[in-house]
C-alpha positions in Angstrom: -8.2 58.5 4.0 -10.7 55.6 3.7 -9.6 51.7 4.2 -12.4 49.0 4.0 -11.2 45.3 4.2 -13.3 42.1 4.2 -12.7 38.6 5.5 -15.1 35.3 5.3 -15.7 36.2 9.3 -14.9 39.6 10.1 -14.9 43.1 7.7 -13.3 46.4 9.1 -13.3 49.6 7.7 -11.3 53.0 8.8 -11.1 56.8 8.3 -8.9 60.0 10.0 -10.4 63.5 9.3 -8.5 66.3 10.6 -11.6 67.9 12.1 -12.8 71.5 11.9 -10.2 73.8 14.0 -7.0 72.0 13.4 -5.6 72.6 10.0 -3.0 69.5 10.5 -3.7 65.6 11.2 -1.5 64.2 13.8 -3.8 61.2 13.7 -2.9 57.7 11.6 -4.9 54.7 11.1 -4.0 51.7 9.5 -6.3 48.7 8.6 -4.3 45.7 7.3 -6.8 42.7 6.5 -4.3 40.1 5.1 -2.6 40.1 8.8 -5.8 41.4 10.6 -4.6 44.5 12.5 -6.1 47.6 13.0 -4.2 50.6 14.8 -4.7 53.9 15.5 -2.1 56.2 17.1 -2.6 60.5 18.1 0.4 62.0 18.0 1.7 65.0 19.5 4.1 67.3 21.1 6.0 69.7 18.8 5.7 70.9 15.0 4.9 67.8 12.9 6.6 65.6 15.4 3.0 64.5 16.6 2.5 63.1 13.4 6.2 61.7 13.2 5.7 59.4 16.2 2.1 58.4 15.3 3.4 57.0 11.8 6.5 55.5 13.2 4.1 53.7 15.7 2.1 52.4 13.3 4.7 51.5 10.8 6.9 49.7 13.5 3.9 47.6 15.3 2.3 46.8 11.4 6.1 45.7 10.3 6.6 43.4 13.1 3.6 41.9 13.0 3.3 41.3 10.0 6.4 39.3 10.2 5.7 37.4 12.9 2.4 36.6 11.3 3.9 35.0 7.9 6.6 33.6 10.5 4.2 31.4 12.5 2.1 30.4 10.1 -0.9 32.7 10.1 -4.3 33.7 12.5 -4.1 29.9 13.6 -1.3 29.7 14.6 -1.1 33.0 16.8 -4.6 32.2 18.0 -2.5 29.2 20.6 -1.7 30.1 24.2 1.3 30.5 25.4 1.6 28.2 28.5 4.3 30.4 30.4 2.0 34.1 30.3 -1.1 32.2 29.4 -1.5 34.7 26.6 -1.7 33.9 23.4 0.6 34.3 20.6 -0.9 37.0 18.9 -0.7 38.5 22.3 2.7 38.4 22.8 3.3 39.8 19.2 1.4 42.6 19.7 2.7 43.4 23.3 6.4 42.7 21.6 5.5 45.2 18.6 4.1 48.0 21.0 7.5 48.0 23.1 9.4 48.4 20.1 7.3 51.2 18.8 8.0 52.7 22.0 11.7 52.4 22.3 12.1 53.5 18.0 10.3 55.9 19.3 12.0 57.2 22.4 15.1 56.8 20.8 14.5 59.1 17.7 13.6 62.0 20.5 16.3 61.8 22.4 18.6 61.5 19.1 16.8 64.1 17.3 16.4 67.8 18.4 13.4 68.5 16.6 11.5 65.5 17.9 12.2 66.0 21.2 9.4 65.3 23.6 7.2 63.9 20.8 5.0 61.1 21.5 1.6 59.1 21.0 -1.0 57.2 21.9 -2.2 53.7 20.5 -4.9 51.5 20.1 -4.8 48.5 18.1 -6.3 44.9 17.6 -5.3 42.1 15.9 -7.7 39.4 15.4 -7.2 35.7 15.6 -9.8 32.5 14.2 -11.5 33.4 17.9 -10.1 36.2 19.6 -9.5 40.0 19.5 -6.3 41.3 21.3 -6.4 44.6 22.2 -3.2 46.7 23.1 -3.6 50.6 24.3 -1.2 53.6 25.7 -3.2 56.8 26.3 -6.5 57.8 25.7 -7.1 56.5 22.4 -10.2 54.0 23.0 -11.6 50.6 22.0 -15.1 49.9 22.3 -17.2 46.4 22.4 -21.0 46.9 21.0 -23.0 43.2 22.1 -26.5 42.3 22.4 -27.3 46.3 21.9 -25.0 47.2 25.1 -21.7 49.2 24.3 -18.8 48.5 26.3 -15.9 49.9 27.1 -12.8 48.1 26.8 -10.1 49.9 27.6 -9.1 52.4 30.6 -7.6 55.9 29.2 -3.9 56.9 30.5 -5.1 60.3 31.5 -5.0 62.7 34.4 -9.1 63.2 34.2 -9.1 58.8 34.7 -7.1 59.5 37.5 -9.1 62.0 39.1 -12.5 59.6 38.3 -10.8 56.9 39.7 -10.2 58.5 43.3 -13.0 60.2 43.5 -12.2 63.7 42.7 -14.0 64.4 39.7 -17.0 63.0 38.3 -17.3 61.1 35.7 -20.8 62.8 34.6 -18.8 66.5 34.5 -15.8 65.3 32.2 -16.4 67.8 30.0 -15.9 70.5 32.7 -12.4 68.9 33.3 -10.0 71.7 32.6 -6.9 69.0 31.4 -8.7 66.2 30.0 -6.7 66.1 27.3 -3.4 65.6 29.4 -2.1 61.5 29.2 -0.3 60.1 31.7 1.0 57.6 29.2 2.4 57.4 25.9 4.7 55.6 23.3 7.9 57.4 23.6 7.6 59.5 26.6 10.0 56.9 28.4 12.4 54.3 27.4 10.3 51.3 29.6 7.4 51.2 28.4 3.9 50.0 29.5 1.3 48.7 27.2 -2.3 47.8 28.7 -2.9 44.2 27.1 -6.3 42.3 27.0 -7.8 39.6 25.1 -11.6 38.6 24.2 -13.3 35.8 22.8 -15.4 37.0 19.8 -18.7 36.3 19.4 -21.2 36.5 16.3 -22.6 40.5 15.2 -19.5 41.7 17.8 -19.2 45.4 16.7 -15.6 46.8 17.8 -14.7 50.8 17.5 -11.1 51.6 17.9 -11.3 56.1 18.4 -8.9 58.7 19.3 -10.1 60.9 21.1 -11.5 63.6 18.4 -14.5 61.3 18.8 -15.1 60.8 22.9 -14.4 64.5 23.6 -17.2 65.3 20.6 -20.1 62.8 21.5 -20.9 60.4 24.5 -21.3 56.7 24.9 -25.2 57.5 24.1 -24.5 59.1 20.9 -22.1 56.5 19.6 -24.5 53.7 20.3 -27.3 55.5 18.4 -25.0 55.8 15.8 -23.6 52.5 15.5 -26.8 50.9 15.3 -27.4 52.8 12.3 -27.7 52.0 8.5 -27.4 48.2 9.2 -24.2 46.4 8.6 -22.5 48.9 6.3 -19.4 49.8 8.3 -18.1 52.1 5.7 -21.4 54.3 6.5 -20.8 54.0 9.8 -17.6 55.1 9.7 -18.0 58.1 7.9 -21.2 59.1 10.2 -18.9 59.2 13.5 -16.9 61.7 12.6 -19.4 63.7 10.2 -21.1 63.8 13.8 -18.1 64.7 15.6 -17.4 67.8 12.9 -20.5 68.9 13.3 -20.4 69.1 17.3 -17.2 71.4 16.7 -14.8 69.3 15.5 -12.4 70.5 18.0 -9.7 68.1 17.3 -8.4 65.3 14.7 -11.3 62.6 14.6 -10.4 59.0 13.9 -12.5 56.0 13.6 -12.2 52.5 12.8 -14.8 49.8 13.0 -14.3 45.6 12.9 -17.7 44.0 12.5 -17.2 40.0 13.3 -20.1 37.8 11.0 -21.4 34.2 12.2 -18.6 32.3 13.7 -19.0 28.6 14.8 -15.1 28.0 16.7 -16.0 31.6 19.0 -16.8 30.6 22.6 -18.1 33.0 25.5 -16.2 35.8 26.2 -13.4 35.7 28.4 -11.0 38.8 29.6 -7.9 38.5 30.4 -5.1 41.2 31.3 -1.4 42.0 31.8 0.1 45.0 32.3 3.5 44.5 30.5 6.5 46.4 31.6 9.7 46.4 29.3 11.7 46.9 26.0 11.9 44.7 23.4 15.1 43.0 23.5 
């Protein structure tokens, strides 16, 4: 599945491959540029209830905020603070969206015998007229590529973080780690919910990669840089070159990619970072 969408400031462009050992795609991406989300959820736990949860993640967080969006008026409008959190309003949507993913969710696995345990990651975004909001549970990954310096902008849900973080493992010998793969977090795996919540102030030639992680657990932060500085602004290309990349290193698990390029943009302002780690159902 290919999705390329443009916009006078920003274009985005996204792709799921299901790899060269898996025979099934638990992975979904969505790229919606009317409303200006992208999303990308890993699914897992059980047969084909990985890919259950993924799509009801996506389909639950995309509904929602795409109703908030034509309910407030548009990217303008949710681009406002919110004077009691100090986030802004597309902020609050897509903190509000993710709980209720979590909850439809939970809900269906605890109603459902043969989607018991099922869960998922997600990372998504949702652009304003001068911000990105990014929400994340798991190890799914979004990425910030400025001035030729790649950041990382989220913090994976994982037991390997965990042990990196206290100083038993390091972070050099991940790929020794013998559960890396095993999430400390994810949408459905308990009825509150958390959802990692930040917000940055675009600025012009901003590259952003949302990833599962098909794509970290094939190539490192140096590869991805080298490869996202290729064939010039063509996101599409660079899209599809990730994950070729990633099959060919072994391809060891679903691979999915999606890229938001942001053009020349007079209203962005320096970036600025703010957090909240959000506890909760929707209600």
């Amino acid at each position: 599945m290919l999705d390329t969408s443009k916009h006078a400031c920003f274009t985005m462009a996204g792709q799921t491959d299901s790899g060269r050992v898996r025979d099934h795609n638990e992975d979904v991406v969505l790229v919606d540029n009317r409303i200006r989300l992208a999303l990308i959820a890993d699914g897992m736990g059980g047969y084909n209830a990985g890919e259950i949860a993924a799509r009801m993640a996506v389909d639950v967080v995309a509904e929602g905020t795409a109703q908030a969006f034509d309910a407030q008026g548009g990217s303008k409008a949710l681009d406002k603070a919110d004077p009691a959190t100090g986030l802004s309003q597309a902020g609050l949507v897509l903190r509000d969206q993710v709980l209720r993913a979590n909850e439809a969710i939970f809900e269906s696995s605890l109603n459902e015998p043969e989607y018991e345990g099922m869960g998922t990651t997600l990372v998504g975004v949702l652009l304003t007229d001068r911000r990105l909001v990014v929400a994340h549970v798991g190890d799914s990954r979004c990425y910030r590529l400025r001035n030729g310096s790649l950041m990382t902008l989220t913090r994976d849900h994982s037991l390997l973080q965990e042990q990196i973080d206290c100083g038993e493992w390091k972070e050099e010998d991940a790929g020794s780690f013998p559960h890396k793969n095993l999430v400390t977090r994810a949408l459905g795996a308990e009825r509150y919910g958390q959802v990692d919540l930040a917000e940055h102030f675009v600025e012009p030639d901003d590259l952003y990669l949302l990833c599962s992680d098909g794509l970290t657990d094939m190539l490192d932060t140096t590869q991805i840089m080298r490869l996202l500085l290729e064939n010039n602004g063509d996101l599409t290309r660079k899209v599809a070159l990730l994950i070729q990349t990633a099959n060919e290193m072994g391809g060891r698990d679903n691979v999915s990619v999606v890229l938001i390029g942001i053009a020349a943009d007079p209203t962005a302002t320096p970036a600025v970072i703010r957090k909240r780690k959000v506890t909760g159902t929707w209600k």
